[in-house]
C-alpha positions as CSV (number, residue, x, y, z in Angstrom):
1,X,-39.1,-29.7,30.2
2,X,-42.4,-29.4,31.9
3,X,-45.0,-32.4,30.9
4,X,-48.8,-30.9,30.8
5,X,-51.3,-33.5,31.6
6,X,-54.6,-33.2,31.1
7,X,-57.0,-35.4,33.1
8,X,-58.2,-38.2,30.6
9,X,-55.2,-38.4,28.1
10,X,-53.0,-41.1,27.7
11,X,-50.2,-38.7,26.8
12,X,-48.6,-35.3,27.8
13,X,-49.3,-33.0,25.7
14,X,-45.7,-32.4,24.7
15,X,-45.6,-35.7,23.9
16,X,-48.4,-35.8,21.9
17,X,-47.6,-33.0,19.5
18,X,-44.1,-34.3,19.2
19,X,-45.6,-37.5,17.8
20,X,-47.8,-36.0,15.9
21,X,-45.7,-33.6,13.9
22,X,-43.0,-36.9,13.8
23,X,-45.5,-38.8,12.2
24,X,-46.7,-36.5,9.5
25,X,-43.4,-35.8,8.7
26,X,-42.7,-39.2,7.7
27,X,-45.8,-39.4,5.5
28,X,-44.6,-36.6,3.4
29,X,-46.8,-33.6,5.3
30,X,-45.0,-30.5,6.0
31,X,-47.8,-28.9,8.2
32,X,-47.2,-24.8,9.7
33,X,-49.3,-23.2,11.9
34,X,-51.3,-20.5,9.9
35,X,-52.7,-18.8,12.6
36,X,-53.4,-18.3,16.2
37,X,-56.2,-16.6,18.3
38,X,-56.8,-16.1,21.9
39,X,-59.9,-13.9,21.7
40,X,-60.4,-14.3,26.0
41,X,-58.3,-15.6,28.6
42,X,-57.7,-19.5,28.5
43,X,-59.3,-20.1,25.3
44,X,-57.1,-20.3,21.7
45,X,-57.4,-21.7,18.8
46,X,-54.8,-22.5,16.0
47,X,-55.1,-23.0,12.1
48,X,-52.9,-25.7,10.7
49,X,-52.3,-26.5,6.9
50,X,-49.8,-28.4,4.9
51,X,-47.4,-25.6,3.1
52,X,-47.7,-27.5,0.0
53,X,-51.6,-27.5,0.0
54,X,-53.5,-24.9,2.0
55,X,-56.9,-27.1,1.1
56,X,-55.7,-29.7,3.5
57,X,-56.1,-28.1,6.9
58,X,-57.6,-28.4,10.3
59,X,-58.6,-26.0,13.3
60,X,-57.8,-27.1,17.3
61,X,-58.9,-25.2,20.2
62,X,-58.1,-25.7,23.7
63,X,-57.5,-23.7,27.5
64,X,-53.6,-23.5,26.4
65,X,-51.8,-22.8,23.0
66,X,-50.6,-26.6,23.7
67,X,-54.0,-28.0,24.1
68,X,-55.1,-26.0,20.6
69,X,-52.2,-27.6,18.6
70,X,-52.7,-31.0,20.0
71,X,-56.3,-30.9,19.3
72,X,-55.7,-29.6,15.7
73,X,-52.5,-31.8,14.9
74,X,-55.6,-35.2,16.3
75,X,-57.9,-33.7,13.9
76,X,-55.4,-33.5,11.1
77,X,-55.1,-37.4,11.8
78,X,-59.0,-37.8,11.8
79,X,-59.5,-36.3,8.5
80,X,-56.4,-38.3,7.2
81,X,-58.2,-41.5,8.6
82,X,-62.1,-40.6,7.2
83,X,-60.5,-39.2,3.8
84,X,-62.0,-36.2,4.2
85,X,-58.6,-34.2,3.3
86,X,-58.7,-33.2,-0.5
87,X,-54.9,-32.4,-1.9
């Protein structure tokens, strides 16, 4: 499998969202991606919830479908850390 880098990152992106999804598993989240857009070239973004509570969701966007999911699955973890998901 290909491993996307992006300059900055600690982490390929594959491995990131691998990790991610791994780790909300664990805590009990079953998170689906709700919906994608890609309104111009290079640009997406993706809408994540938990199946068992549509209130707890986040939006990513990135240049790739990758980048979008990583960045929304990271902002998933944010709002876990700051509280500031309501289930």
């Amino acid at each position: 499998m290909t491993q996307t880098f992006i300059p900055g990152k600690d982490a390929a992106l594959e491995d990131s969202i691998a990790r991610f999804q791994q780790k909300l598993l664990d805590l009990g989240f079953d998170i689906e991606e709700a919906s994608w857009l890609n309104p111009v070239p290079h640009v997406w973004s993706v809408h994540i919830r938990d199946k068992e509570c549509s209130l707890c969701f986040t939006n990513g966007k990135g240049a790739t479908k990758k980048a979008a999911l990583a960045s929304a699955l990271g902002e998933y973890f944010e709002r876990l850390s700051t509280k500031l998901l309501f289930c």
